[in-house]
N, C-alpha and C positions, 0 to 999 in steps of 0.2 A: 804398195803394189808395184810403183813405176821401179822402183829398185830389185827387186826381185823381178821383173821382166826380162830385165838388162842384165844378170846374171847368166840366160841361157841363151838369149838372144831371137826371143821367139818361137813359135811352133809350137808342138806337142809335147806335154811335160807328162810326167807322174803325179798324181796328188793324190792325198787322204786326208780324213777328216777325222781331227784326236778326238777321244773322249768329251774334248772341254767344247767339242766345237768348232774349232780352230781347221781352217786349209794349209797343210801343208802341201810346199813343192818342192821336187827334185828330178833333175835331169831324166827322161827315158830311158837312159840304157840302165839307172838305179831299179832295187828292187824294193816292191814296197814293205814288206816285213822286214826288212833289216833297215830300212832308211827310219820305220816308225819305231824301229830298237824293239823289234818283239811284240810291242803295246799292241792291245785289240784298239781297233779302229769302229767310227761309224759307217765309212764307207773308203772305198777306195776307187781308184783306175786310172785313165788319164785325161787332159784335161787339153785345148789349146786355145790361146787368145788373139786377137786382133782389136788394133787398133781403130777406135772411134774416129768415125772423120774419113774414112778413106784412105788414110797414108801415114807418113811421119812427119804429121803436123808437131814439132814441139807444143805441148801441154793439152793435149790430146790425151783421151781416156783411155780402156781399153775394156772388153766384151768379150766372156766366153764364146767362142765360135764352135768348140765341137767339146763332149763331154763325156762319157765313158762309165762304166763302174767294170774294166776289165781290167781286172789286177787275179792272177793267177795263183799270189799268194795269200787275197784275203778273199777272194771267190763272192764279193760282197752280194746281196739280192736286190734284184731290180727296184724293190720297194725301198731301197736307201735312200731314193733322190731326196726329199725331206732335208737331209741333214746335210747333203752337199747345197742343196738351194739356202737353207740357213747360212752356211760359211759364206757362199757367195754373198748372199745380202747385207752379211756385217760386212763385207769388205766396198759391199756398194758398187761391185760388179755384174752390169748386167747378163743377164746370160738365158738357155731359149727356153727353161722354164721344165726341161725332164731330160731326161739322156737322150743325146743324139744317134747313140748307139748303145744296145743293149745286151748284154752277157749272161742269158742265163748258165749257172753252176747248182749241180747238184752231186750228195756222196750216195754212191750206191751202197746199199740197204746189205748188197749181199759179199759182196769184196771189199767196200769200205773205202773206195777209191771216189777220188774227184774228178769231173768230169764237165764238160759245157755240153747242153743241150743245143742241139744243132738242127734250124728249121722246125723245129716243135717236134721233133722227135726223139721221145724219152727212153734212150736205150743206153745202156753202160756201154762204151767203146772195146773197155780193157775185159768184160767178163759177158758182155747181152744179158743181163738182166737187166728188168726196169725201174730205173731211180722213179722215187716219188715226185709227184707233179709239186709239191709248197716243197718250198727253199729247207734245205736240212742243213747248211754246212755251218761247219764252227767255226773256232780259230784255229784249231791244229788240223786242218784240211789246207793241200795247196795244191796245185798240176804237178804232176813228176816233169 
């Protein structure tokens, strides 16, 4: 981990979680369907860490501090954490245990468009109809 920290220099990254399980990470301004090469993920969004200890103590840990499942491209459902808490744990990353921030995404039923539900209110933006309340979205859903 401490080498891939030192890659981006800290803050908020992008990650997802492959198939195997696995966290990956890539810079913010990356997108996550092409950084995963197309592959369906378990979860996706972003991710940012700090260091244990209060500062830059040389050999000093480091701790999810904020966690996300908003990625636009994989529109993942809130009920992903599961598989992002697993990657964190094999990596022996503490972290606060569920998303710090939550994205719900839903495909309307009647335009077939993708959408984030905003303040619990289920209405398609681009057409007013009403997406269904459980998570519908695939892999080939993304934000325009």
């Amino acid at each position: 981990m401490h080498g891939a920290v030192r890659w981006w220099g800290g803050g908020v990254v992008r990650w997802w979680a492959d198939l195997g399980g696995a966290l990956r990470l890539a810079p913010r301004r990356s997108e996550h369907v092409a950084c995963a090469g197309g592959e369906s993920v378990l979860s996706a969004g972003e991710i940012g860490f700090r260091r244990l200890g209060g500062g830059g103590a040389v050999g000093g840990g480091w701790e999810v501090e904020t966690v996300s499942n908003l990625s636009t491209g994989y529109c993942p459902d809130v009920t992903s954490w599961p598989a992002v808490a697993t990657a964190l744990d094999r990596l022996g990353l503490p972290h606060p245990g569920g998303f710090t921030q939550t994205v719900v995404f839903r495909r309307c039923r009647d335009c077939g468009r993708c959408g984030i539900v905003r303040e619990g209110h289920y209405v398609c933006v681009f057409c007013d109809a009403d997406p269904p309340e459980l998570w519908n979205v695939d892999a080939g859903c993304s934000l325009p």
